[in-house]
TORKOL-4160 file (C-alpha; in steps of 0.2 Angstrom, whole numbers, padded with zeros to 4 digits, m for minus):
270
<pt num="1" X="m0095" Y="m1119" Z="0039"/>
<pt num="2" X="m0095" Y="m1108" Z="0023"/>
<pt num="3" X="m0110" Y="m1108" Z="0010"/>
<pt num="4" X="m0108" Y="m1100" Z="m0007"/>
<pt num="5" X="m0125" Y="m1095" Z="m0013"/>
<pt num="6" X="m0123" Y="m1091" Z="m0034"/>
<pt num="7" X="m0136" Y="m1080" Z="m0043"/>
<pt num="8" X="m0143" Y="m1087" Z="m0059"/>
<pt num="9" X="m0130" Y="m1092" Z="m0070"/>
<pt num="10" X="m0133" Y="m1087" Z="m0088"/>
<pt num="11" X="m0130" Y="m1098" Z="m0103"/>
<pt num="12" X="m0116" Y="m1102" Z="m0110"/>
<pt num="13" X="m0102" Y="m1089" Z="m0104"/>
<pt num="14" X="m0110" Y="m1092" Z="m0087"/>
<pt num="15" X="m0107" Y="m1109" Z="m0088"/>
<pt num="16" X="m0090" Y="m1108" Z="m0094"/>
<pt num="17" X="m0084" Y="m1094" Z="m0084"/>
<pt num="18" X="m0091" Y="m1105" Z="m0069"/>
<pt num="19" X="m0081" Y="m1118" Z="m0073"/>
<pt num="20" X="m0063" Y="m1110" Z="m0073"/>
<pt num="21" X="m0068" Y="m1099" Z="m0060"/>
<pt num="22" X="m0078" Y="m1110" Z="m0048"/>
<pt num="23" X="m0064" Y="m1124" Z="m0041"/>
<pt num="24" X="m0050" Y="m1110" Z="m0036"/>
<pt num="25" X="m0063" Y="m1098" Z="m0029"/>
<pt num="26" X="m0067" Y="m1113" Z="m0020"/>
<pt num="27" X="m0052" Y="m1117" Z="m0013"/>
<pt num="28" X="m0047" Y="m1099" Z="m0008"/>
<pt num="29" X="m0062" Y="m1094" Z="0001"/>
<pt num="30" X="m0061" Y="m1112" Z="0010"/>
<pt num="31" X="m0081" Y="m1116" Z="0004"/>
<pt num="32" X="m0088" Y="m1133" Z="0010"/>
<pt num="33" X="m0103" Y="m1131" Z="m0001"/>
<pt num="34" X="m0111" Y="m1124" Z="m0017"/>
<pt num="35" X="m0128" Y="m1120" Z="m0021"/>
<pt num="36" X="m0133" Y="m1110" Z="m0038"/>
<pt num="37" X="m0149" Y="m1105" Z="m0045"/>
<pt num="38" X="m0149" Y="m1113" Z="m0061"/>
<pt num="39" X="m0165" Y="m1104" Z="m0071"/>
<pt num="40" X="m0159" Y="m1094" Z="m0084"/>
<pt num="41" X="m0142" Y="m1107" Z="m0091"/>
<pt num="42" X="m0147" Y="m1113" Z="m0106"/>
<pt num="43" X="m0151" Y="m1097" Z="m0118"/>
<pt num="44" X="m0154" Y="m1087" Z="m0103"/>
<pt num="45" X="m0171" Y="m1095" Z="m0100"/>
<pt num="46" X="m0171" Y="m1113" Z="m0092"/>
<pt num="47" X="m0160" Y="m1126" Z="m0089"/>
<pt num="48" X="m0158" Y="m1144" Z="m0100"/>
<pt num="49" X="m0149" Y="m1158" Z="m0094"/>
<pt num="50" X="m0133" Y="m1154" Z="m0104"/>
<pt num="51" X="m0134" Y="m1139" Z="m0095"/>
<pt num="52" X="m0138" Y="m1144" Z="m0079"/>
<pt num="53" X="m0125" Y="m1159" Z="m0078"/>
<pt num="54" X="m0110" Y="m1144" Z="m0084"/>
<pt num="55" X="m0118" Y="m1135" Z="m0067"/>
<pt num="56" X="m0115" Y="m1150" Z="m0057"/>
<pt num="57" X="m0096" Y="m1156" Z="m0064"/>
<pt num="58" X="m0091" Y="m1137" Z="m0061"/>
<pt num="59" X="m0091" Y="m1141" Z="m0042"/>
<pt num="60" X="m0109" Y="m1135" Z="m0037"/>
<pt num="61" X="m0119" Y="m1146" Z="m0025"/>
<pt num="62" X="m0136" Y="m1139" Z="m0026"/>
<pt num="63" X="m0147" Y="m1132" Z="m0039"/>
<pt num="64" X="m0163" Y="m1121" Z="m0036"/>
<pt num="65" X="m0172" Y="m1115" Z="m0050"/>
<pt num="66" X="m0185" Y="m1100" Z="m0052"/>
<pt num="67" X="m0200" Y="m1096" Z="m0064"/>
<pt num="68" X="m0193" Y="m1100" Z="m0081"/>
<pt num="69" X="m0190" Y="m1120" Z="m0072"/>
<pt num="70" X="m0201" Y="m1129" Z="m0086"/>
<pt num="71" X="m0195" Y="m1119" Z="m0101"/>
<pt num="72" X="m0185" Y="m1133" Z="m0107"/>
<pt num="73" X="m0195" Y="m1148" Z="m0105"/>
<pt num="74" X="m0182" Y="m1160" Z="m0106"/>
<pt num="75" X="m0177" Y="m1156" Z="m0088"/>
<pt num="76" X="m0191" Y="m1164" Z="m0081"/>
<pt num="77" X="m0186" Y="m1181" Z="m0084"/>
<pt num="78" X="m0170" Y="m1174" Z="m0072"/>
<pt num="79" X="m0178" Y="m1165" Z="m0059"/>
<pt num="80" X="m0190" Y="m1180" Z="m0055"/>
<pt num="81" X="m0175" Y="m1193" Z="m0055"/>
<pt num="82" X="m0160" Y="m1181" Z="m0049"/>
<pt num="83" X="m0161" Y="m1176" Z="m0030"/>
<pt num="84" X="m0147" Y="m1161" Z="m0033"/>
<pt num="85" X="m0160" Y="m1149" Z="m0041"/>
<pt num="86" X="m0176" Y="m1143" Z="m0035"/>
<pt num="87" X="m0194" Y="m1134" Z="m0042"/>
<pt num="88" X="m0200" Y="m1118" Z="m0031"/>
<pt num="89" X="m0209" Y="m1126" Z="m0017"/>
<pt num="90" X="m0223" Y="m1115" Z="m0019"/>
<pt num="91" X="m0228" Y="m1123" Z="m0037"/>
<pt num="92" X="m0246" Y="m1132" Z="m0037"/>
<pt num="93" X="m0243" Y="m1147" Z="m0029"/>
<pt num="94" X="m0244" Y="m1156" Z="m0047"/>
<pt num="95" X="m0230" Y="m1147" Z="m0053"/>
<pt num="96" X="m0215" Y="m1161" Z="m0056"/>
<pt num="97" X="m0200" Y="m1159" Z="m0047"/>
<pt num="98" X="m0195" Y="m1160" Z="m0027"/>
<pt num="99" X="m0198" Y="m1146" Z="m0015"/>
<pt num="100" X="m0182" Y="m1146" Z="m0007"/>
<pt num="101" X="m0166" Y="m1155" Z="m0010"/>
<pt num="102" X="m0151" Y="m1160" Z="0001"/>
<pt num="103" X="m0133" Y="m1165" Z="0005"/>
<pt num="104" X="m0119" Y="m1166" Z="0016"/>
<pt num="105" X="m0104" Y="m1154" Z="0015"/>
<pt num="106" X="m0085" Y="m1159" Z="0015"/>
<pt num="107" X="m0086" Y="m1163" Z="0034"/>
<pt num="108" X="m0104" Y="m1172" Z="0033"/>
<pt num="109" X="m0114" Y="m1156" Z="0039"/>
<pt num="110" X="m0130" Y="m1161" Z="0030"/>
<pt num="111" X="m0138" Y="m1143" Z="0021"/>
<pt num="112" X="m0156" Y="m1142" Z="0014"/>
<pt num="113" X="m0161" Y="m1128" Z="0000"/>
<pt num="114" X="m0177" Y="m1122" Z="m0009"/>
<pt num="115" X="m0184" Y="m1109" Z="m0019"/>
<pt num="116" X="m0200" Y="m1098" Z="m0017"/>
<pt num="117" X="m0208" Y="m1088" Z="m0029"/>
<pt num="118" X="m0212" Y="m1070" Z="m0026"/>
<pt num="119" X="m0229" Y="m1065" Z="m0031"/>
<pt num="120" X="m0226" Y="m1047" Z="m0037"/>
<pt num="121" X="m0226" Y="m1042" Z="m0055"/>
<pt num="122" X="m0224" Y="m1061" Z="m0056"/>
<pt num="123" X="m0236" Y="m1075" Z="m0063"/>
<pt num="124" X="m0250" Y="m1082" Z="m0049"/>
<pt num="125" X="m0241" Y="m1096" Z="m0038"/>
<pt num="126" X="m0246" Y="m1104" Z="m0022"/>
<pt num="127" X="m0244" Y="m1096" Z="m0006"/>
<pt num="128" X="m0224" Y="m1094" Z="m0002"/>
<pt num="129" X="m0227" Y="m1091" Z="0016"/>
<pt num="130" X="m0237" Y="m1108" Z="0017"/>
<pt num="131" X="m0227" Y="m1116" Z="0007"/>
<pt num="132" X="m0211" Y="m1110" Z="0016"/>
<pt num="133" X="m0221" Y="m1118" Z="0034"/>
<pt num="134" X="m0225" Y="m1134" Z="0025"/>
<pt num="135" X="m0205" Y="m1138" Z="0017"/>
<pt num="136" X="m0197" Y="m1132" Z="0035"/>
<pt num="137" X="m0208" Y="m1145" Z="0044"/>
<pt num="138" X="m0203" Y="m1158" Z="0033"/>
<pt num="139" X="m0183" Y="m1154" Z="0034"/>
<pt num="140" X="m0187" Y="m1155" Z="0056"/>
<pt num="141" X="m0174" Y="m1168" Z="0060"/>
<pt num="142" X="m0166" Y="m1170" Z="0041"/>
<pt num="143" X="m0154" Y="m1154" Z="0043"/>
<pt num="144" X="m0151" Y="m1139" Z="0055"/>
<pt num="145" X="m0143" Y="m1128" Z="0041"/>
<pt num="146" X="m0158" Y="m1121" Z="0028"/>
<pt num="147" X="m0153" Y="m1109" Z="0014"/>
<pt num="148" X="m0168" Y="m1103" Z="0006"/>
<pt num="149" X="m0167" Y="m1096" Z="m0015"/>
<pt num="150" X="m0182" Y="m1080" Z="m0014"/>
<pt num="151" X="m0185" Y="m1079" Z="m0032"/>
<pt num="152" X="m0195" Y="m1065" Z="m0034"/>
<pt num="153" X="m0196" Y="m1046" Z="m0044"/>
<pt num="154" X="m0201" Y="m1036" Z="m0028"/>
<pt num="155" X="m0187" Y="m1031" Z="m0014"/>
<pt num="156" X="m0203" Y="m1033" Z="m0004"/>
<pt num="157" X="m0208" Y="m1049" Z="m0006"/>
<pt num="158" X="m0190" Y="m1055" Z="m0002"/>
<pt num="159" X="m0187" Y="m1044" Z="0015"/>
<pt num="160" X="m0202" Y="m1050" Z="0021"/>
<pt num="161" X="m0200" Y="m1068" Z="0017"/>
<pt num="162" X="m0185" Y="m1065" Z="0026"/>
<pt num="163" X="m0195" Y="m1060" Z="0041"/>
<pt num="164" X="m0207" Y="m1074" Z="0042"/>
<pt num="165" X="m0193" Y="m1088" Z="0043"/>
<pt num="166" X="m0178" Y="m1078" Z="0050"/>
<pt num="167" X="m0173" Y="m1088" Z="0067"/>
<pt num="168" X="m0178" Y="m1104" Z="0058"/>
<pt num="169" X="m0166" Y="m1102" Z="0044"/>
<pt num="170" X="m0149" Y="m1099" Z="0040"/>
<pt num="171" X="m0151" Y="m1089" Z="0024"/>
<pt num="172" X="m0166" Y="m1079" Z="0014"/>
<pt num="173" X="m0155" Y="m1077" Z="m0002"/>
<pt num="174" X="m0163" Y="m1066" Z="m0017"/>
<pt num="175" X="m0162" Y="m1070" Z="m0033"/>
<pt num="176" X="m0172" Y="m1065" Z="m0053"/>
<pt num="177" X="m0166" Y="m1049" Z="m0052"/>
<pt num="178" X="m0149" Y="m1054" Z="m0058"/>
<pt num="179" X="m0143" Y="m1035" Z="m0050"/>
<pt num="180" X="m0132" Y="m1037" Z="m0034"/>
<pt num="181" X="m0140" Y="m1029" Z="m0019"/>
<pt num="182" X="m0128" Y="m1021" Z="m0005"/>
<pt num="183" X="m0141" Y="m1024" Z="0009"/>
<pt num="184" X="m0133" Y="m1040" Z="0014"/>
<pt num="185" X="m0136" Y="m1042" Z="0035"/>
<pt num="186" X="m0141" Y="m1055" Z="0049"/>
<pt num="187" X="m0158" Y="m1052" Z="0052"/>
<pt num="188" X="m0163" Y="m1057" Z="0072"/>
<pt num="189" X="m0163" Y="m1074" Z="0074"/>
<pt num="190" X="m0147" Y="m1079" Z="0065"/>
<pt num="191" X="m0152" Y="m1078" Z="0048"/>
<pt num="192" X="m0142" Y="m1073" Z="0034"/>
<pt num="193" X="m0151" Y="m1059" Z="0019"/>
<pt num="194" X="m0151" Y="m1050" Z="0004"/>
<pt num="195" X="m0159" Y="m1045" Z="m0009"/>
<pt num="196" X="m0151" Y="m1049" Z="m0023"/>
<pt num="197" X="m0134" Y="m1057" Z="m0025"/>
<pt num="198" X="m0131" Y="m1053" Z="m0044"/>
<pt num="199" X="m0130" Y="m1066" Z="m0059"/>
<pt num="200" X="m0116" Y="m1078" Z="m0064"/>
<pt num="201" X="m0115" Y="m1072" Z="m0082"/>
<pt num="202" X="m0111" Y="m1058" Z="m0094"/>
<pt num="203" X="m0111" Y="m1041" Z="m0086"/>
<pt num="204" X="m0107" Y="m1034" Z="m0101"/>
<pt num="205" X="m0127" Y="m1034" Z="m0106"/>
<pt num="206" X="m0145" Y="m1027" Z="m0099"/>
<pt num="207" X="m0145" Y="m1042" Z="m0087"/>
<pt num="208" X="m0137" Y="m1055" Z="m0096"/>
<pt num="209" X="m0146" Y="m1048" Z="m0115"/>
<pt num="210" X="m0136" Y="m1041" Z="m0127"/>
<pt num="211" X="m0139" Y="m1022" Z="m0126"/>
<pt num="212" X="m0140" Y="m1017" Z="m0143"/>
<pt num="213" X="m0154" Y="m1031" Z="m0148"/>
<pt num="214" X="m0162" Y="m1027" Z="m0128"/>
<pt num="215" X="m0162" Y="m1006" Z="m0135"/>
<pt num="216" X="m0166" Y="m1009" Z="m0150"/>
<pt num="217" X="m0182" Y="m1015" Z="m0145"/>
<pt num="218" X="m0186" Y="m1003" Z="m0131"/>
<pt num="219" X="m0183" Y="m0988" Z="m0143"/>
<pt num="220" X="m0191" Y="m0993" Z="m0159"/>
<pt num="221" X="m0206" Y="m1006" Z="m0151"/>
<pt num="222" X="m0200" Y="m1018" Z="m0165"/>
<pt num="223" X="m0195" Y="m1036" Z="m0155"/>
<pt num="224" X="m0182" Y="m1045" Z="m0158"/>
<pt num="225" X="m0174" Y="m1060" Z="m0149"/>
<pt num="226" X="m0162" Y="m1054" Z="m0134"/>
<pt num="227" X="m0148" Y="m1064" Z="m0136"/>
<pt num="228" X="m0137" Y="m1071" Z="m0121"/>
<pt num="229" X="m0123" Y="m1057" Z="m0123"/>
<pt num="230" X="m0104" Y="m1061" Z="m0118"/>
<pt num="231" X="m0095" Y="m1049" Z="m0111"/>
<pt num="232" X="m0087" Y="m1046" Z="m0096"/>
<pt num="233" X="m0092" Y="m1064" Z="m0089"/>
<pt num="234" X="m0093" Y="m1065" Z="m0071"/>
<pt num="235" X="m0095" Y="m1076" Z="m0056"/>
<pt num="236" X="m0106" Y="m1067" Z="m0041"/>
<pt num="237" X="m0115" Y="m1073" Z="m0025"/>
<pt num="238" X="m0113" Y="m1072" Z="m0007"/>
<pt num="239" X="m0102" Y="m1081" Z="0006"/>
<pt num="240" X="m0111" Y="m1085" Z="0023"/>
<pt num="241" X="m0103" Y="m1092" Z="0039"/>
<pt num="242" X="m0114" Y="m1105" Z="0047"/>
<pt num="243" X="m0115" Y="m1113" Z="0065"/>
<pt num="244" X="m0116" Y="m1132" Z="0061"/>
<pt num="245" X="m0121" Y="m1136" Z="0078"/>
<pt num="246" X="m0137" Y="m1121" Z="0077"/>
<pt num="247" X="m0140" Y="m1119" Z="0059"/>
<pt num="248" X="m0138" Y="m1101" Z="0064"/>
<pt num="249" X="m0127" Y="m1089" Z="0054"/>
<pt num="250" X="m0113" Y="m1078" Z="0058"/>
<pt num="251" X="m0111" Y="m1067" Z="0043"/>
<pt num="252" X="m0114" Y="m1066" Z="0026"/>
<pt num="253" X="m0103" Y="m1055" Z="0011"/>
<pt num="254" X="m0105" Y="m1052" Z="m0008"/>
<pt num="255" X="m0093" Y="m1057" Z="m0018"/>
<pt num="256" X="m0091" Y="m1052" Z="m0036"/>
<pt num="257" X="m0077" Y="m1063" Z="m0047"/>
<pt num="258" X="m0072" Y="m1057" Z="m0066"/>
<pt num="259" X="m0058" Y="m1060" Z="m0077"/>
<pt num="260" X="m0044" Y="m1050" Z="m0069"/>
<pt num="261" X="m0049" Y="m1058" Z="m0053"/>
<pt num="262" X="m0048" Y="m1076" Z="m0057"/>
<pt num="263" X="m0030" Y="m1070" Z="m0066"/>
<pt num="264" X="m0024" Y="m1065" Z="m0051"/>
<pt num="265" X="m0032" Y="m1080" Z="m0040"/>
<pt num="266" X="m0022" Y="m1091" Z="m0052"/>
<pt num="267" X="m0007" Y="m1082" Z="m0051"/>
<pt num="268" X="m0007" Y="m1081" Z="m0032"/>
<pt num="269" X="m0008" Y="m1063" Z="m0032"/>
<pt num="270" X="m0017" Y="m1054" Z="m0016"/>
């Protein structure tokens, strides 16, 4: 089966380009499932149910969030109702929201996802490793095919995350960064890693800002708010080929989808 794994997608011209560009991209690169980080949708920091129900009727199946998950506290009500979208597992254990989330593919493969937080250059959370041992032993029976969201600031934290569960997952997926990473590899075991598969958003930007309100600030000290920028609005994320039967995965690839791009998918051009 094929998984697309979407970086966080960044207000509105992430939304809307996801939702032009989702459904082709779909049905060219033959995907049976969609999972996207959806943190940083609404004003490029949290998610509200508007914003999360646009996610959903685009085509994406699944919904991880990351640190900014409680910025807008109207989602709450969602995540503890809703079981398409999911809180980092390593939150306290009074944090609202589910630990992991799942459903079944086209063909009735049933695929679980979460998110951990890093704890680098990142506020205090639990444990991610613990927390990690604690969801996987819950999904034993309920799915084969496990794609983990590694929200986190440090390439470190999210190679050795990918260490600690790889043979017992089928992807370590990074995310936060919002900057595509071109270490993309099947660690031993059969699990499926990066570091970073880029944001759905405006590349036109300092990760999503607008650059001059983003320079501005960083050249005179003076702060002002960084608005979601629109430029250049782009669709980015990895495909990864998984084993139903093993949960195990056969190779993963970056993909990156712009303007010209989605043109020519339209148009039928190679």
């Amino acid at each position: 089966m094929r998984i697309l794994f979407l970086g966080d997608i960044v207000g509105p011209p992430g939304i809307v380009f996801l939702k032009k560009a989702l459904r082709p991209f779909v049905a060219a690169e033959q995907i049976d499932l969609v999972i996207a980080n959806g943190e940083n949708a609404t004003n490029g920091m949290g998610m509200t149910p508007a914003a999360y129900r646009q996610i959903r009727e685009a085509g994406v199946d699944l919904v991880t969030l990351g640190d900014h998950v409680y910025k807008k506290s109207d989602i709450i009500d969602v995540m503890q109702k809703d079981d398409r979208v999911c809180k980092p597992a390593n939150l306290p254990p009074d944090a609202p929201g589910r630990e992991y989330v799942l459903c079944q593919s086209k063909d009735g493969i049933t695929v679980a996802a979460f998110s951990l937080l890093g704890r680098t250059f990142m506020r205090p959370v639990d444990c991610p490793y613990r927390a990690a041992d604690r969801v996987l032993k819950e999904l034993e029976g309920k799915a084969k095919v496990i794609v983990i969201d590694m929200h986190a600031e440090a390439t470190g934290d999210k190679y050795l995350m990918g260490h600690y569960v790889k043979g017992r997952v089928s992807a370590v997926l990074g995310t936060h960064t919002h900057v595509p990473t071109a270490d993309e590899q099947i660690l031993p075991g059969g699990t499926a890693f990066i570091s970073d598969v880029g944001m759905t958003g405006p590349y036109d930007s300092v990760l999503g800002r607008r650059v001059d309100r983003v320079l501005s600030t960083a050249v005179s000290f003076i702060p002002c708010a960084f608005d979601v920028a629109t430029g250049d609005p782009r669709l980015a994320g990895a495909i990864v080929e998984v084993d139903p039967e093993t949960g195990k995965a056969a190779a993963i690839r970056r993909v990156m989808l712009d303007e010209a791009g989605l043109a020519k998918l339209l148009n039928g051009s190679p």
